[in-house]
C-alpha positions in Angstrom: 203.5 28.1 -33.9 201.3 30.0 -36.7 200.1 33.6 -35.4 196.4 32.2 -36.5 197.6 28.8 -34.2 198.3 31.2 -31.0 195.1 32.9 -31.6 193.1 30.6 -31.7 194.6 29.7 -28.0 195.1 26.5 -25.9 191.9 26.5 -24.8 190.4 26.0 -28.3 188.1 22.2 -27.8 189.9 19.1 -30.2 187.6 18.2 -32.8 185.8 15.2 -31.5 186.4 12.2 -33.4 183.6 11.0 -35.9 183.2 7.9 -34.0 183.0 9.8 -30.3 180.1 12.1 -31.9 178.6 8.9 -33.4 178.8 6.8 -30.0 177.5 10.3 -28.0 174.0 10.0 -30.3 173.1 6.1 -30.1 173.9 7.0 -25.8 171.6 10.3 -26.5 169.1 8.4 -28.5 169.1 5.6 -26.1 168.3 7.9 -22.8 165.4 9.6 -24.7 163.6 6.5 -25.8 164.6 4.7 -22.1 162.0 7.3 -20.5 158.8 5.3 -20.7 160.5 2.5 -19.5 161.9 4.8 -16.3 158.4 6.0 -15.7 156.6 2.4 -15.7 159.6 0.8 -13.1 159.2 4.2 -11.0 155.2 4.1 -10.8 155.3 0.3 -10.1 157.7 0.9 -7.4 155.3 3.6 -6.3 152.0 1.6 -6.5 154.4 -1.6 -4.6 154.5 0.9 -1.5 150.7 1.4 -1.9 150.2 -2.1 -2.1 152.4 -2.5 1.5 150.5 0.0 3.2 147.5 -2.3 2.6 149.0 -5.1 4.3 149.8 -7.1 0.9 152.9 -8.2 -1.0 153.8 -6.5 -3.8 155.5 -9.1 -5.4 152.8 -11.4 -5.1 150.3 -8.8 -6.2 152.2 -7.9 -9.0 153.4 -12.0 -10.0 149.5 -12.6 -10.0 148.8 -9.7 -12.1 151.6 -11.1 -14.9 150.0 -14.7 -14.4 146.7 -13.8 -15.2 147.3 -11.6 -18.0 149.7 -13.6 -19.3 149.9 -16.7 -18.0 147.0 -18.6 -19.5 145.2 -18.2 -23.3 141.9 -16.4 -21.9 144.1 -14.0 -20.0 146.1 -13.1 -23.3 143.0 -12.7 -25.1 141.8 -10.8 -22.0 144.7 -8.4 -22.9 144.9 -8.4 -25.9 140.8 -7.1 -26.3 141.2 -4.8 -23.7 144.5 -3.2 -26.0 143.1 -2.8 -28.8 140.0 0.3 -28.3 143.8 1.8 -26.9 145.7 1.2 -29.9 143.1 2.9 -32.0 142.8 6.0 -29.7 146.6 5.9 -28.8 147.4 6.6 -32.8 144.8 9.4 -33.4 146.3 11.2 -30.5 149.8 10.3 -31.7 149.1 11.6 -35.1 147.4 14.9 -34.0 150.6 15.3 -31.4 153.1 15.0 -34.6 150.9 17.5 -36.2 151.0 19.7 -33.4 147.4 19.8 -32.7 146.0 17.7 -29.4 143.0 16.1 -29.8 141.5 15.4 -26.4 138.1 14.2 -28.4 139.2 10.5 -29.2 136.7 9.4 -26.5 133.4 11.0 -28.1 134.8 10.0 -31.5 135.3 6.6 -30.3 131.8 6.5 -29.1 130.6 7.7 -32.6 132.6 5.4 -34.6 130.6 2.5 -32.7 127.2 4.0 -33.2 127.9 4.6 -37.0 129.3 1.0 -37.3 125.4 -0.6 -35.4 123.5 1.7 -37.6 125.1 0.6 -40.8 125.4 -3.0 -40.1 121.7 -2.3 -39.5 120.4 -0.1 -42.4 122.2 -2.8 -44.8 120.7 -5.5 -43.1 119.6 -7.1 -46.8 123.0 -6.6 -48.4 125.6 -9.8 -48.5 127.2 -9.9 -45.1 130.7 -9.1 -46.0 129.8 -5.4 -47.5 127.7 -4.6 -44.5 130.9 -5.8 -42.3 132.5 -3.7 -44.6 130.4 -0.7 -44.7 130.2 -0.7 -41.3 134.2 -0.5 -40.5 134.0 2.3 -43.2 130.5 4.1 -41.3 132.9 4.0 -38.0 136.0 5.5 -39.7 133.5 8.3 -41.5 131.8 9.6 -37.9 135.0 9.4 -36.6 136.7 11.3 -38.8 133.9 14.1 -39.5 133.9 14.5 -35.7 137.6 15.0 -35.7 136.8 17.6 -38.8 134.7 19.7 -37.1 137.5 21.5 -34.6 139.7 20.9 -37.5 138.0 23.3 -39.2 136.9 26.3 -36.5 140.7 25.8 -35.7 142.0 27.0 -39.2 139.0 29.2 -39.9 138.6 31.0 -36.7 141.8 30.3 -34.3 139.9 28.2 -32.7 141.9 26.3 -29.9 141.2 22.5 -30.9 141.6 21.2 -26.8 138.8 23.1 -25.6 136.4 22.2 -28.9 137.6 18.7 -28.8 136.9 18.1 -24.9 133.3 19.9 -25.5 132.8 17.5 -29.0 132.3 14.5 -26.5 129.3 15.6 -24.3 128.2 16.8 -27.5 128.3 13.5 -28.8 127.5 11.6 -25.8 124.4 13.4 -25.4 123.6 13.2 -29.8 124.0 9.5 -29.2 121.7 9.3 -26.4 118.9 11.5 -28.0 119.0 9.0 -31.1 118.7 6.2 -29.3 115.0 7.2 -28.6 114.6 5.9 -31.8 116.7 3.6 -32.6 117.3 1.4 -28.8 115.6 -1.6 -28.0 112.2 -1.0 -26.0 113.8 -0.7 -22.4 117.1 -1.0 -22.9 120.1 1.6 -23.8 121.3 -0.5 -26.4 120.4 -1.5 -30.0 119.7 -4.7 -31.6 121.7 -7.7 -32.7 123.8 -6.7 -35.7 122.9 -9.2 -38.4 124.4 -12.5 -38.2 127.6 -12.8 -40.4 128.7 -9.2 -40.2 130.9 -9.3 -37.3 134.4 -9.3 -36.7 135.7 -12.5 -36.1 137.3 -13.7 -32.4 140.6 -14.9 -32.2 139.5 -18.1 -30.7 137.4 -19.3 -33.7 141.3 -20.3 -34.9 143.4 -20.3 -31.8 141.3 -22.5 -29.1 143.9 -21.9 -26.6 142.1 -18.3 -26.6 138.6 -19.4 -25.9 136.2 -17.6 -24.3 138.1 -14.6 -24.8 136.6 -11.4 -26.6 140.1 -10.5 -28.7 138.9 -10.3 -32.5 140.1 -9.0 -35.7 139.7 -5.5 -35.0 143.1 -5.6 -33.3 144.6 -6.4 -36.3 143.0 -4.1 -38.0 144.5 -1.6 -35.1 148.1 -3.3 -35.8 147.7 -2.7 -40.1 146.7 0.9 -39.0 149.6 1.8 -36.9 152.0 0.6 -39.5 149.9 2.3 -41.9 150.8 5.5 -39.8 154.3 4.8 -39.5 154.4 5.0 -43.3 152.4 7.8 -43.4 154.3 9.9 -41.0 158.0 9.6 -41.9 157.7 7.8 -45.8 155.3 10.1 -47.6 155.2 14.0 -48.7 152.0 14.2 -47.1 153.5 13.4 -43.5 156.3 15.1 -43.8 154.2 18.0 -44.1 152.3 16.7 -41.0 155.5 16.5 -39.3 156.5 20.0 -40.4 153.7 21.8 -39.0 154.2 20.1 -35.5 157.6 21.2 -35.5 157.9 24.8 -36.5 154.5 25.8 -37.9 155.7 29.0 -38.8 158.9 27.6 -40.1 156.3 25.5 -42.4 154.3 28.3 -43.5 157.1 30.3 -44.7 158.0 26.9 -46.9 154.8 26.7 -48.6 152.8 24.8 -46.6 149.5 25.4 -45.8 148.8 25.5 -42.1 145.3 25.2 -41.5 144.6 22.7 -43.8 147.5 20.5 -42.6 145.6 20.7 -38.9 142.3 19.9 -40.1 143.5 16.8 -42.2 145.1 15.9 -39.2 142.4 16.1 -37.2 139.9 14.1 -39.8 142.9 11.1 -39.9 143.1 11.3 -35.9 139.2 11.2 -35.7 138.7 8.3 -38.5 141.1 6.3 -36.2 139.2 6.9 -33.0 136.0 5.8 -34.3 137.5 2.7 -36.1 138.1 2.1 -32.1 134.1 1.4 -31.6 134.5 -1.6 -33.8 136.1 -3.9 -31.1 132.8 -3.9 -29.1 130.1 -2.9 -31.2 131.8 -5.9 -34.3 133.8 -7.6 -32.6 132.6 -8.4 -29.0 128.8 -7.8 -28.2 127.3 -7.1 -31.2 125.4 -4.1 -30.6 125.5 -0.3 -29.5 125.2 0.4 -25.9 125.9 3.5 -24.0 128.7 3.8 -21.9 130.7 1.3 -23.7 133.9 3.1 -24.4 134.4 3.7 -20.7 137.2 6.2 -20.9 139.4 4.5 -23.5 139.8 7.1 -25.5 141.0 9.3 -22.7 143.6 6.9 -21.5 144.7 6.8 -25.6 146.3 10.4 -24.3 148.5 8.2 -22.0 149.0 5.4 -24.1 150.3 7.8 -27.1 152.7 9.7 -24.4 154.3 6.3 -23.2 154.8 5.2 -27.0 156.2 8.5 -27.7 153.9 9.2 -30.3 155.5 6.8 -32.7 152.9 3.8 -33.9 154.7 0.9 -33.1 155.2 2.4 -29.3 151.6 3.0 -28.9 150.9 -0.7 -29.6 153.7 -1.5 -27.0 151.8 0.6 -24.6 148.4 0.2 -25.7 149.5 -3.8 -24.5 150.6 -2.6 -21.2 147.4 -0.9 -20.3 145.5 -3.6 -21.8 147.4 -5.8 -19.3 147.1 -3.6 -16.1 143.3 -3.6 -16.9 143.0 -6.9 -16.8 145.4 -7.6 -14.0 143.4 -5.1 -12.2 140.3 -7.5 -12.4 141.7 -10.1 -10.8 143.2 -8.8 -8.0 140.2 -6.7 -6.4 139.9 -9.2 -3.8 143.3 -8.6 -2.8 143.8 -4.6 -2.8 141.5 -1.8 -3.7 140.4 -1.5 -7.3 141.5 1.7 -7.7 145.0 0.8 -7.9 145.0 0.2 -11.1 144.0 3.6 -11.6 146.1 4.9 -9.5 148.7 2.7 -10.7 147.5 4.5 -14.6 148.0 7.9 -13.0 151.6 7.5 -12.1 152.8 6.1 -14.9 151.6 9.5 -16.4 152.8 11.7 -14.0 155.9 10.1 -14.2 156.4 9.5 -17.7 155.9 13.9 -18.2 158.8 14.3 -15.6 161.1 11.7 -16.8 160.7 13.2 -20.0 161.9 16.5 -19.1 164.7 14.8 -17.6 166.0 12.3 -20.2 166.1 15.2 -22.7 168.3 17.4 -20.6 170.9 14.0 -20.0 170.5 13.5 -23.8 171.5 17.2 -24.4 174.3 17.0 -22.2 175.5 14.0 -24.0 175.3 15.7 -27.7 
């Protein structure tokens, strides 16, 4: 044996083999991405106990749930309406998470992006009905995004911290909203007027009659277009890469050139364009008008949706769909349990989907 052999000693770790180290991370890869699906079978296993303690089954409860959100055409289109305000919110938190920026203000963004969408449809009343549909998707985007702007900017100008200017941006906006409305509402009502005829979004049931009566419209594939849109965006283009960067070492990213605070505040705009676009599904696509109140929290459950999707587009649909489902489900099974499983039932799968996490990553580590 070589001197530089006996050195090196027996205790020296073999090489592992290239297949071994390719085998350990698909298993790694596979553990990290299995930890949404952990957290949804260990909060339904929670919420089943809750459901026993209330003197029900839980495989009944949760076998009616699946049947009525999936078991019949309205109850799909049920889901699939209810998904797609989520999908929207889901990717401009998604987006602002991969920049490394958290934008808690999807909600008044959303709520925005609705009100620009009536007013435009409104003020262009005269126009041919497919540019004021169109103006009107582009009205929601615009709010949307200026609102996402605005922390964007006091973030790179003045340090800023973007959670706390975020959450404040949507009583800020609630309350703008409201204090407009003296003007622009109905006599009476908190709501505005009709949107001329011919500029809404279409409802899926117009084509697919096994769907009728259902709200679902063409704003969710307007949702779906965006998140592969993002995908794209994200991991095929210079500009996300840069995006990317900035979430992952910021400093790292400075030190290469690029340009911090402008980085956050595009990503801020983008995540607040795709809020608002959210408003579109009701205000377009379902009733037609602005009325307060109508987002009712979805852009504060796209937080959720964009940690069970891991922040990656296609993901967020996949658990923008589960929410939609459980909302639904939830409707139908009042008479049954209280109503606030469901958002207890929400509340686990967050909880547990932030432990998990930590969790999964330490097995993946060990495996690598």
């Amino acid at each position: 044996m070589s001197p530089g052999a006996s050195a090196l000693g027996a205790d020296a770790a073999p090489a592992r083999p290239p297949e071994s180290t390719g085998s350990r991370a698909r298993a790694a890869a596979l553990v990290r991405y299995s930890a949404p699906f952990v957290a949804i079978l260990l909060a339904l296993l929670a919420g089943a106990t809750l459901i026993a303690a209330v003197g029900q089954n839980p495989l009944a409860i949760y076998g009616l749930m699946f049947r009525e959100a999936f078991g019949t055409g309205y109850g799909i289109g049920q889901t699939l309406f209810k998904a797609t305000p989520l999908v929207f919110t889901g990717l401009a938190v998604a987006l602002g998470f991969r920049a490394g920026v958290f934008n808690i203000g999807a909600e008044g963004q959303l709520y925005l992006g609705g009100f620009a969408a009536a007013l435009a449809a409104h003020r262009l009343a005269h126009a041919p009905a497919p540019l004021t549909l169109v103006a009107a998707v582009l009205a929601a985007a615009l709010l949307g995004g200026v609102w996402g702007a605005i922390p964007g900017v006091l973030k790179a100008r003045f340090g800023a911290h973007e959670v706390i200017n975020t959450i404040m941006l949507n009583f800020v906006a609630f309350a703008l909203v409201a204090f407009a409305g003296r003007w622009v509402f109905e006599p009476a009502t908190v709501r505005t007027a009709q949107i001329p005829a011919g500029t809404d979004l279409p409802r899926f049931d117009t084509w697919l009659p096994a769907l009728h009566g259902s709200p679902a419209n063409v704003s969710l594939l307007i949702a779906v277009a965006l998140a592969v849109a993002t995908g794209v965006l994200l991991d095929r283009t210079r500009r996300g890469y840069e995006l990317r960067a900035v979430g992952f070492n910021a400093a790292a990213a400075e030190y290469g050139g690029i340009a911090i605070g402008r980085t956050q505040t595009l990503a801020l705009t983008l995540s607040g364009a795709l809020a608002g676009l959210g408003g579109v599904n009701f205000v377009l696509g379902y009733k037609h008008f602005f009325e307060l109140g109508f987002s009712a929290g979805a852009g504060f459950l796209g937080i959720a949706v964009a940690l069970i999707g891991r922040n990656r587009p296609l993901g967020v649909v996949a658990a923008a769909l589960f929410f939609g489902a459980l909302s639904y489900g939830g409707l139908v099974i009042n008479q049954q349990v209280p109503k606030e499983l469901v958002e207890m039932l929400t509340a686990l799968v967050i909880v547990f989907t932030i432990c998990t996490q930590q969790v999964m990553e330490r097995i993946a580590r060990g495996l690598l």
